[in-house]
C-alpha positions in Angstrom: 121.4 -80.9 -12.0 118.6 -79.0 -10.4 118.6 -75.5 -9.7 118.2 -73.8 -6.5 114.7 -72.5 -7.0 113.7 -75.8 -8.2 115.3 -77.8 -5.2 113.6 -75.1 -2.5 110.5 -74.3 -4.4 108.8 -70.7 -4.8 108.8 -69.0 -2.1 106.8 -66.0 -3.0 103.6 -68.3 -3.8 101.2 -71.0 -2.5 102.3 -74.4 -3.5 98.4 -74.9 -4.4 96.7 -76.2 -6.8 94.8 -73.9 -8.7 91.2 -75.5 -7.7 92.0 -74.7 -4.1 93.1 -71.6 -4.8 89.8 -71.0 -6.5 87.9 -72.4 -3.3 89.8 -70.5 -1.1 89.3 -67.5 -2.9 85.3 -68.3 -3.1 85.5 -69.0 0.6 86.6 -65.6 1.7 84.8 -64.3 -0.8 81.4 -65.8 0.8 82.7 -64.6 4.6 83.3 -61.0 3.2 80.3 -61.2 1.8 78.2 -62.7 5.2 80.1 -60.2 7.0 79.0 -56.9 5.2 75.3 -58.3 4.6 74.9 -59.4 8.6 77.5 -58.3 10.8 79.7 -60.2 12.5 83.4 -61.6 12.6 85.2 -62.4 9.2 86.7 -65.6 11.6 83.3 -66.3 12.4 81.8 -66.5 9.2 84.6 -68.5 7.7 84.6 -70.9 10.5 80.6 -71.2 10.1 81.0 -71.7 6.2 83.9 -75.0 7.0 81.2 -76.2 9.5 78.0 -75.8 7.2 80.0 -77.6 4.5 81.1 -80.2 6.5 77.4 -80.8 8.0 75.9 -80.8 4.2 78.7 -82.8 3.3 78.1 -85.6 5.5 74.5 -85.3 4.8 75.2 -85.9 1.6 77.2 -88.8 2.1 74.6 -90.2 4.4 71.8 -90.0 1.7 74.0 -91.7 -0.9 74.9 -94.6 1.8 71.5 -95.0 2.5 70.6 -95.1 -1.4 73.3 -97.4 -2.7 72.1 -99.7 0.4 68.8 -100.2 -0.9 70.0 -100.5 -4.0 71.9 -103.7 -3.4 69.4 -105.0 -1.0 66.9 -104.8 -3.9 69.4 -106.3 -6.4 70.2 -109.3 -3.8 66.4 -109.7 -3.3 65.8 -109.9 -7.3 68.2 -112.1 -7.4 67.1 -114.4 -4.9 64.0 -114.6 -6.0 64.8 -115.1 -9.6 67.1 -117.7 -8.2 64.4 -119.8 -6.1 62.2 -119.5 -9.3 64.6 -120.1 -11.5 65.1 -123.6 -9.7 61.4 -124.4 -8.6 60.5 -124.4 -12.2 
């Protein structure tokens, strides 16, 4: 039979994992940081820091895209060639 506490769950804490509580920690960390260095809104710099990551992050995936793309187009070319003179000679 469970208990109460472990059919409701804590309360007092995030249910997170400790990586994002890490990165979330890190995160406000970096927007306290923006905002005593340059000014601004603590909102504002932790809205800018979810936007630059998710900018760098799709960069990031585009790059790799692009990269395992020409990968397998060079593979399937090698392999057509090797192919055609595999069965020429």
């Amino acid at each position: 039979m469970k208990t109460r506490k472990e059919i409701n769950g804590n309360k007092l804490l995030l249910n997170l994992p400790p990586h994002l509580i890490v990165k979330l920690v890190l995160w406000v960390a970096l927007a306290v940081f923006g905002l005593f260095v340059w000014g601004g809104s603590f909102w504002m710099w932790f809205f800018g820091l979810w936007m630059a990551k998710c900018v760098i992050g799709a960069v990031i995936r585009f790059i790799l895209g692009c990269m395992i793309m020409l990968i397998s187009s060079a593979v399937m070319l090698w392999l057509f060639v090797w192919l055609l003179n595999y069965l020429i000679h």
